[in-house]
Backbone as JSON, one array per atom type, in Angstrom:
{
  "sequence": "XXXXXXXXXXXXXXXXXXXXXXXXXXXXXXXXXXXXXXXXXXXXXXXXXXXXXXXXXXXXXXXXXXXXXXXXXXXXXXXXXXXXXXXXXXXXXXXXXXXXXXXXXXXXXXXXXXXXXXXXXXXXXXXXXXXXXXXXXXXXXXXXXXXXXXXXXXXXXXXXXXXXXXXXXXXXXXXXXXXXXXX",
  "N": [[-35.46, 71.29, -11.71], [-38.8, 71.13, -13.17], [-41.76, 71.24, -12.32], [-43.77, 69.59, -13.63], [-41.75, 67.98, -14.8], [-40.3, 64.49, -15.1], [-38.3, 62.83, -12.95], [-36.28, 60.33, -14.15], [-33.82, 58.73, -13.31], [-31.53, 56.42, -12.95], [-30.17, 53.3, -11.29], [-27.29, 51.77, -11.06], [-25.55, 49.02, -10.01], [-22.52, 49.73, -8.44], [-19.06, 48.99, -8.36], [-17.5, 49.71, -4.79], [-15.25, 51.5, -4.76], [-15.8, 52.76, -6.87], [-16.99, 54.8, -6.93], [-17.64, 57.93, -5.06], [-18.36, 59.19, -2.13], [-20.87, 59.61, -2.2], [-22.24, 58.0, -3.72], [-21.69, 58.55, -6.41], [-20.09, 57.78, -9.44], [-17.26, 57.93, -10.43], [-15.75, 59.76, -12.63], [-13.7, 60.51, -13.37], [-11.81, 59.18, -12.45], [-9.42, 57.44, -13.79], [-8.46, 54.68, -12.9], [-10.96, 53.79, -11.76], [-12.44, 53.39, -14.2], [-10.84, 51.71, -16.03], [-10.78, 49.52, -14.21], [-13.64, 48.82, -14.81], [-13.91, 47.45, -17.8], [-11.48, 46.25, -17.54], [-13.19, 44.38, -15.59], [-15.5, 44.13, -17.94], [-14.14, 42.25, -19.95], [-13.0, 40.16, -18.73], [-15.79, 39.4, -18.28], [-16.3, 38.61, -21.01], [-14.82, 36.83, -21.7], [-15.4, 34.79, -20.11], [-17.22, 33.93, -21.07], [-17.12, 33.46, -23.48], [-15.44, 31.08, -23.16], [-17.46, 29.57, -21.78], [-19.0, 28.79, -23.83], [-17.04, 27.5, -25.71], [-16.76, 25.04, -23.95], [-19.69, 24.16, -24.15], [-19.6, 24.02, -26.72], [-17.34, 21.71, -27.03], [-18.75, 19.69, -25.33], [-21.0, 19.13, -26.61], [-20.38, 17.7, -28.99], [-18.94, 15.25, -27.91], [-21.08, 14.26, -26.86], [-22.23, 13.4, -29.36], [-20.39, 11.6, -30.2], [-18.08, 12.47, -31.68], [-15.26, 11.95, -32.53], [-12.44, 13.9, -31.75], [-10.15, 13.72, -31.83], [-9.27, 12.84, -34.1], [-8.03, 13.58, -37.54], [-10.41, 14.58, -38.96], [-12.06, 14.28, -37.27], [-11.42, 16.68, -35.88], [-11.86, 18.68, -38.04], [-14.1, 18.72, -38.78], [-14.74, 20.13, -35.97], [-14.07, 22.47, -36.55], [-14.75, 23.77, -38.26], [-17.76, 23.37, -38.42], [-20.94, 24.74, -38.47], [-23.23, 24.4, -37.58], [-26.31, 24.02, -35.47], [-26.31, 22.94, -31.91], [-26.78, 20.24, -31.86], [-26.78, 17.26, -31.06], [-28.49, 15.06, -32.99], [-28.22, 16.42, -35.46], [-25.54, 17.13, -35.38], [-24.21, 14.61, -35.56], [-25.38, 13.52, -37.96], [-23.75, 14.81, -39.71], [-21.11, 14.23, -38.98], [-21.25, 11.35, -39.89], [-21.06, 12.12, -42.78], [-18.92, 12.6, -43.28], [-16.86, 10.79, -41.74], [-17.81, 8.05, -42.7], [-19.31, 5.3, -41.07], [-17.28, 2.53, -40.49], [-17.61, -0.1, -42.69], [-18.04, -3.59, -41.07], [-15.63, -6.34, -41.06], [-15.51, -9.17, -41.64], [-13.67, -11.24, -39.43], [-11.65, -13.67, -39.82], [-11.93, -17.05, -38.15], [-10.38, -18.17, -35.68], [-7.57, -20.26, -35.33], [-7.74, -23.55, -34.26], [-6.85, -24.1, -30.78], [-3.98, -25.98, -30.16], [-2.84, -28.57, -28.73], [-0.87, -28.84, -26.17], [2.29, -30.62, -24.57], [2.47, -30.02, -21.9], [0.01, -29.58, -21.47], [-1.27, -32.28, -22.05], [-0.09, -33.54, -19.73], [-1.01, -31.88, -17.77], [-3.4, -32.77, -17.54], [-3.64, -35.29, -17.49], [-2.76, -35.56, -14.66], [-4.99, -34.4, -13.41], [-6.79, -36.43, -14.2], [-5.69, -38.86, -12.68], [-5.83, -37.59, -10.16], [-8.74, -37.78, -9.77], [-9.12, -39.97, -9.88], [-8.44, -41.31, -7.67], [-9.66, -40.73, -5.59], [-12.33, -41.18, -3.23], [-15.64, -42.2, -3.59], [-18.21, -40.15, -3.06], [-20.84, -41.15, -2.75], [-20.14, -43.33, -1.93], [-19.57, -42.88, 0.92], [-20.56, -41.51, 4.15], [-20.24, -39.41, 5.19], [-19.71, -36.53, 5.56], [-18.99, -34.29, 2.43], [-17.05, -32.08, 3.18], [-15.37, -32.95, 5.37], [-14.66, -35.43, 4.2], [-13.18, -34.65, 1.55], [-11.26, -32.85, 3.57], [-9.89, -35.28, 5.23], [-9.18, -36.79, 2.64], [-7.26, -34.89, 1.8], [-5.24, -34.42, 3.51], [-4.34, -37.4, 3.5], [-3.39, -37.01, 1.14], [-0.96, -34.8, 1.42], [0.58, -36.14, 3.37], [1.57, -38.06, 2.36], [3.91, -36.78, 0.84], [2.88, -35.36, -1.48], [2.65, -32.24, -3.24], [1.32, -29.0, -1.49], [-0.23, -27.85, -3.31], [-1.61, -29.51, -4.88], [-2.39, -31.26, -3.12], [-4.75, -29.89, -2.53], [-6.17, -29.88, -4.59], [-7.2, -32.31, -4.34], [-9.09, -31.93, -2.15], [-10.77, -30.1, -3.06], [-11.96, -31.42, -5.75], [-13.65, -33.27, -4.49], [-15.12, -32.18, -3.05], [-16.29, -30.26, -4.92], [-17.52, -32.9, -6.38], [-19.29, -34.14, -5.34], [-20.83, -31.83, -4.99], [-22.06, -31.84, -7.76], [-23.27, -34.25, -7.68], [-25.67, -33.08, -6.62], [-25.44, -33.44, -4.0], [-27.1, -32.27, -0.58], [-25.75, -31.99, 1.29], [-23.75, -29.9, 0.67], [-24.79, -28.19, -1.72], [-26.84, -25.62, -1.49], [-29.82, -23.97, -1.5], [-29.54, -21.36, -0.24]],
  "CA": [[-36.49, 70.49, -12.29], [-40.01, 72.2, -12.97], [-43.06, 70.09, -11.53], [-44.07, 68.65, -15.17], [-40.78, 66.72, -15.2], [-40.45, 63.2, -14.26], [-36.85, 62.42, -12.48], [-35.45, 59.16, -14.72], [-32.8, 58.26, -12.8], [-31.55, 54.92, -13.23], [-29.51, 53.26, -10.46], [-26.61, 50.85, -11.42], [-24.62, 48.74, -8.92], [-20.95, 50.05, -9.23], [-17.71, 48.93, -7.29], [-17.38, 51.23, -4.01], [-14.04, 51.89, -5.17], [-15.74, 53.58, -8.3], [-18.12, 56.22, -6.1], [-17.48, 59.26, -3.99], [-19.15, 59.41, -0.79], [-22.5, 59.84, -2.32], [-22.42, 56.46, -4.64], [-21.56, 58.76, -7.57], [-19.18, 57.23, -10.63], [-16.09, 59.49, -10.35], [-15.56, 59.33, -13.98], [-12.28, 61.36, -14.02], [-10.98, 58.44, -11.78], [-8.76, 56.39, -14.85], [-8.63, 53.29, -12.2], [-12.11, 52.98, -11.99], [-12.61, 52.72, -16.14], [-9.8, 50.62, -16.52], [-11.56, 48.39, -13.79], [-14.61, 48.52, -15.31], [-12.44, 47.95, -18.94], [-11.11, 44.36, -17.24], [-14.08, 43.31, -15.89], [-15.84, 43.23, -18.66], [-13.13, 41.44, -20.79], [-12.81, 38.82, -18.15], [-16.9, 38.37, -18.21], [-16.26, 38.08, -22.25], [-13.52, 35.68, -21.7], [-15.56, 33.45, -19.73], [-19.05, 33.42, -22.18], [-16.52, 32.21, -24.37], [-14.96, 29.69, -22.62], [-18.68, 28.52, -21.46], [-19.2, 28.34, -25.44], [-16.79, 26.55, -26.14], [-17.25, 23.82, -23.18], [-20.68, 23.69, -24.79], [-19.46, 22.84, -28.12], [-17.04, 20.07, -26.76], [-19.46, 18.85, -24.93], [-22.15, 18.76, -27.8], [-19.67, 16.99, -30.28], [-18.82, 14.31, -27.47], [-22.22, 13.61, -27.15], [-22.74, 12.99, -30.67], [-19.82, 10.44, -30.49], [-17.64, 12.74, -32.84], [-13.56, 11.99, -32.66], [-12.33, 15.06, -31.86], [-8.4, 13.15, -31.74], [-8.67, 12.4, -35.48], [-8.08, 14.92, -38.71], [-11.54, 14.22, -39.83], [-13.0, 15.62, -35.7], [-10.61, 18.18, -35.67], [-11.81, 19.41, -38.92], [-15.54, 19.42, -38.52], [-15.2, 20.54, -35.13], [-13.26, 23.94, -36.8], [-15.7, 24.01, -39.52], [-19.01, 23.16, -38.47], [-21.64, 25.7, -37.85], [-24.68, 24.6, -37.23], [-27.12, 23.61, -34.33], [-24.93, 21.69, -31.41], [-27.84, 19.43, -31.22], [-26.49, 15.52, -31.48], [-28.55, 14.52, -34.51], [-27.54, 17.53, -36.53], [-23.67, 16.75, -35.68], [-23.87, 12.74, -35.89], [-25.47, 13.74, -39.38], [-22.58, 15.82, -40.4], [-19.95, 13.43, -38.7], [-21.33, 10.35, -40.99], [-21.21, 12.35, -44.05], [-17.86, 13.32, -43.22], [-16.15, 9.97, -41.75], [-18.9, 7.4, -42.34], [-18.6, 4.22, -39.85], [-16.82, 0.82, -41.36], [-18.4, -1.92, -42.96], [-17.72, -4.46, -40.16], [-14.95, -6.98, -41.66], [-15.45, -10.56, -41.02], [-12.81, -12.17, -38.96], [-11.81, -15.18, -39.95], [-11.66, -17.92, -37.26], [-9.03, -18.3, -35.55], [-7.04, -22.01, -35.37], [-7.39, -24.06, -32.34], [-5.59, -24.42, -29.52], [-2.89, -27.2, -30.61], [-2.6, -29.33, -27.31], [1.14, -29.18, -25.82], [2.59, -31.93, -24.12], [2.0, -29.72, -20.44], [-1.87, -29.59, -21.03], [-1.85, -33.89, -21.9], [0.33, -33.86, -18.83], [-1.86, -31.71, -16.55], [-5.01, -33.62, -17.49], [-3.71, -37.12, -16.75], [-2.48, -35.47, -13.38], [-6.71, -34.26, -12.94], [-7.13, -37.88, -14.15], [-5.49, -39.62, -11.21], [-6.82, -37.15, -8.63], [-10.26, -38.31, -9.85], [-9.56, -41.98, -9.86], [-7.77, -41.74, -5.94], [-10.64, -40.23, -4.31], [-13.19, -41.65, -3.07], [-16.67, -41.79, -4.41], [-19.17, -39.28, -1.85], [-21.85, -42.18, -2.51], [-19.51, -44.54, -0.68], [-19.22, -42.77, 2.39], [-21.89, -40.97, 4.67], [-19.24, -38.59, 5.8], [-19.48, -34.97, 5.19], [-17.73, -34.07, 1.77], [-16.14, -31.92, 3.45], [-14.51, -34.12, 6.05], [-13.69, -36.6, 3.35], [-12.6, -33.31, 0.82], [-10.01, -32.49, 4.13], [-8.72, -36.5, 4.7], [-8.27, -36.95, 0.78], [-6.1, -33.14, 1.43], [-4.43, -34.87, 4.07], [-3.59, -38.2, 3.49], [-2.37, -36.82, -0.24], [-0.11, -34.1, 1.75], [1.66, -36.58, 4.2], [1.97, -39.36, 1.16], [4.37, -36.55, -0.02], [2.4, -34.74, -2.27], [2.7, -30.98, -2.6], [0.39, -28.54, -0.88], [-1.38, -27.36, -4.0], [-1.48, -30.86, -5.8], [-3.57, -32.45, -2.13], [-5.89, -29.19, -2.42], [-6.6, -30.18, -5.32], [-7.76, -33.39, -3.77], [-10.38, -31.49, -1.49], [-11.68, -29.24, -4.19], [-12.5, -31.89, -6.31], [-14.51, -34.33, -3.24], [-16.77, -31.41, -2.59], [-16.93, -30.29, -6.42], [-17.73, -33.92, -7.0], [-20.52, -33.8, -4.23], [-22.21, -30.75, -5.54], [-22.33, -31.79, -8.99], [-24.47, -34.95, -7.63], [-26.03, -32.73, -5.68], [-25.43, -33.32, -2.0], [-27.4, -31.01, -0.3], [-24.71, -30.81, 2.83], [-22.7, -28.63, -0.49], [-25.35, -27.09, -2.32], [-27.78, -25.21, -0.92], [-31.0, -23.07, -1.97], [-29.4, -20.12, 0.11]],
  "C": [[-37.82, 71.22, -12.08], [-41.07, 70.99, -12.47], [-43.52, 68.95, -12.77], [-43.27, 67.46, -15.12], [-40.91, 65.8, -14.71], [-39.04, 63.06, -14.21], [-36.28, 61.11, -13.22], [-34.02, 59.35, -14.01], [-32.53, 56.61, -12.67], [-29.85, 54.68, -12.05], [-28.87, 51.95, -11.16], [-25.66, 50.32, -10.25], [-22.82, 48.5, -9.38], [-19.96, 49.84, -7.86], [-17.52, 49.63, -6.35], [-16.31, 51.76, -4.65], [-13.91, 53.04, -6.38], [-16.2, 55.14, -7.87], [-17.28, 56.78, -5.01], [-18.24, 58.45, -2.91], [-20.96, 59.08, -0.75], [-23.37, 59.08, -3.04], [-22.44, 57.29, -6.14], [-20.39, 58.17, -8.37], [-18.08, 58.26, -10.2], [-15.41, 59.08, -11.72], [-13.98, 59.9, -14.09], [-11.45, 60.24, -13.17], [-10.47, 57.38, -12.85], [-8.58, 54.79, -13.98], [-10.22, 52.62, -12.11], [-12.58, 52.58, -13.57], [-11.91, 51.61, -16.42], [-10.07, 49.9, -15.25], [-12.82, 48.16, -14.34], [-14.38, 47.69, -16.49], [-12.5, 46.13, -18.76], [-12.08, 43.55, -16.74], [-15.22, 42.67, -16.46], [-15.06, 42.15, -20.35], [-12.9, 40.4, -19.74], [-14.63, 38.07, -18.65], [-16.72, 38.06, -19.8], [-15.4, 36.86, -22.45], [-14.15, 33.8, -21.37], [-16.82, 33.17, -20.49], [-17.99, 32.55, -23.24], [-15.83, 31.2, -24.37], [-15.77, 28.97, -22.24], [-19.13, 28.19, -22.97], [-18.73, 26.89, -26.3], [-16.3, 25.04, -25.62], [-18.28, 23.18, -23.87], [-20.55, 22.77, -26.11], [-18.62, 21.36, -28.24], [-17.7, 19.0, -26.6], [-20.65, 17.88, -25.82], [-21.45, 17.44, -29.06], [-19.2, 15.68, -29.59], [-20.06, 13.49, -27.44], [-22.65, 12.87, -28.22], [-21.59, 11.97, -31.05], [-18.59, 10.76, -31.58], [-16.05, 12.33, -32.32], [-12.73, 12.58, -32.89], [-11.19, 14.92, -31.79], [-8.42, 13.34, -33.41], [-8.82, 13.64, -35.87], [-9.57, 15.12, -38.84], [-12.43, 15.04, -38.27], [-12.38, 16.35, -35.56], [-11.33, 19.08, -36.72], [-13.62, 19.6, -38.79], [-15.78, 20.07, -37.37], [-14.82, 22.41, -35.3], [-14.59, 24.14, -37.34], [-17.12, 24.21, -39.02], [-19.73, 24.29, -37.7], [-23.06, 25.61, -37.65], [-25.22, 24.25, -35.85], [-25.96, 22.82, -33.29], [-26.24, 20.84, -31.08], [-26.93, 17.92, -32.16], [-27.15, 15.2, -32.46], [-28.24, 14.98, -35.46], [-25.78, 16.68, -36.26], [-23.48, 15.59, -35.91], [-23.91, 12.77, -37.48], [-24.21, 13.89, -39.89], [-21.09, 14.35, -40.59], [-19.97, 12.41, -39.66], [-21.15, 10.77, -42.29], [-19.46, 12.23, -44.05], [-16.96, 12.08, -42.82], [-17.24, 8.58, -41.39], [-18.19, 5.99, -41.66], [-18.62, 3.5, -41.24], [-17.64, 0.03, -41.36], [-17.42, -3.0, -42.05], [-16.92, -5.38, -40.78], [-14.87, -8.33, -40.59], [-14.84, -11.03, -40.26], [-12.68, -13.52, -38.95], [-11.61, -15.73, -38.28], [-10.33, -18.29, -36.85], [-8.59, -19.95, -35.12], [-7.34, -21.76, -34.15], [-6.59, -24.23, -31.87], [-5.23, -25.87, -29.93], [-2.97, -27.36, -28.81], [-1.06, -29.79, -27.19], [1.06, -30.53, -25.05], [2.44, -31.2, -22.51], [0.72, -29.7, -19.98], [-2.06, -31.3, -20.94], [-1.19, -34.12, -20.32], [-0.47, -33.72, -17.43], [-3.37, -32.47, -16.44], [-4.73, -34.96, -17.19], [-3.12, -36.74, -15.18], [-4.4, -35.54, -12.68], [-6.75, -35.63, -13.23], [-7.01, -38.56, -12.97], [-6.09, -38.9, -10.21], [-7.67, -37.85, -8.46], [-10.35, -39.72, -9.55], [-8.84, -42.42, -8.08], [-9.13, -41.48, -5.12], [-12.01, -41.04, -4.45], [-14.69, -41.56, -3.07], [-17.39, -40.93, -3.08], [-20.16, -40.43, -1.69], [-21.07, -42.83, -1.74], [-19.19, -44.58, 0.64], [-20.6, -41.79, 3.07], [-21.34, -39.75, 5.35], [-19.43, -37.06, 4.51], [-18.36, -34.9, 4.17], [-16.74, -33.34, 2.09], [-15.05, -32.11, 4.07], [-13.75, -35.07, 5.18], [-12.77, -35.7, 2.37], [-11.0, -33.54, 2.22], [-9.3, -34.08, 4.34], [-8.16, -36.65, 3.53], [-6.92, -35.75, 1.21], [-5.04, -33.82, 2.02], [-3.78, -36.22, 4.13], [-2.49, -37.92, 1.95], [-0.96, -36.01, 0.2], [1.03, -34.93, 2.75], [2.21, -37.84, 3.64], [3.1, -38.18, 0.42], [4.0, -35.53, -1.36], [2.28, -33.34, -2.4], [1.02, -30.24, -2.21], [-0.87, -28.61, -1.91], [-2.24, -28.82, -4.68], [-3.05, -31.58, -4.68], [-4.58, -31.2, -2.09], [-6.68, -29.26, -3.52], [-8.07, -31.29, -4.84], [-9.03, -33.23, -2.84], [-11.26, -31.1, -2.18], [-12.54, -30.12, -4.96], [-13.56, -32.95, -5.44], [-15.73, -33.16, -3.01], [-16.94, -30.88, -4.02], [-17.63, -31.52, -6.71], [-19.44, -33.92, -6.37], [-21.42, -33.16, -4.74], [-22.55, -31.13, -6.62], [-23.45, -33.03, -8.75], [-25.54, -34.86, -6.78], [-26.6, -32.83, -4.55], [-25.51, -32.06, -1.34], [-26.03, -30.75, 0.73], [-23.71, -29.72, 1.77], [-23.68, -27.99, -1.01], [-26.54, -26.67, -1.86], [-28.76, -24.18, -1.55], [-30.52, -21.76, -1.33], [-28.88, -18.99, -0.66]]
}
């Protein structure tokens, strides 16, 4: 080199495996090319697998239906922007949403002979128990006698819990504070 020159040397960071001793390339080494070779076909592999994350992702965003013919086929096709109003655009041209279809009304519930049955059972509960105004007794005290004199009259378990439920439901609904509370 004469004094005039300027040294350009440009330093690249290379595999040890690729350099001598002295961090030179050993170009005649066919393992180091054909590592170099694979890894950049892996980093191409993965720009395009981050690509086309992106474009899933972009076409979910935009709400497209990438199960049906109709999102399969714009998602082949389409080349523009992945920006959500661009692809929603596209998607409506392409499978525009349904006019909403009325539903008629549907019939009423026909009343069986087990619903008139279970409501004249709630009937009698209501007409055995005893009013909360008539007693000064904690609904829930009177709630657990009603449970218990209905359970040793015979009555099954669920049938006399009934019988509690409704003494302190009855309570709150005329609202007795000892049941309903501001807490």
């Amino acid at each position: 080199m004469t004094t005039g020159e300027t040294n350009l040397v440009t330093h690249r960071i290379v595999p040890p495996t690729m350099c001598d001793s002295k961090g030179v390339i050993d170009m005649a080494d066919p393992n180091g090319i054909k590592e170099l070779r694979d890894a950049a076909d892996r980093g191409k592999e993965a720009i395009q697998e981050r690509d086309q994350l992106k474009r899933e992702m972009a076409f979910m965003k935009a709400g497209v239906d990438t199960d049906s013919k109709a999102g399969q086929l714009l998602f082949k096709a389409y080349d523009g922007e992945l920006d959500t109003e661009a692809i929603q655009a596209e998607w409506q041209e392409l499978a525009p949403s349904p006019v909403p279809v009325e539903q008629p009304e549907l019939a009423q519930d026909t009343v069986n002979e087990t619903d008139t049955q279970v409501a004249g059972q709630r009937q009698a509960l209501a007409e055995d128990s005893v009013s909360v105004e008539a007693s000064t007794q904690s609904p829930y005290e009177q709630g657990f006698q009603e449970f218990q004199k209905a359970y040793d009259s015979g009555r099954p378990k669920d049938e006399s819990a009934a019988r509690f439920v409704h003494t302190v439901l009855e309570a709150a609904g005329q609202g007795d504070e000892r049941v309903v509370s501001d807490i």
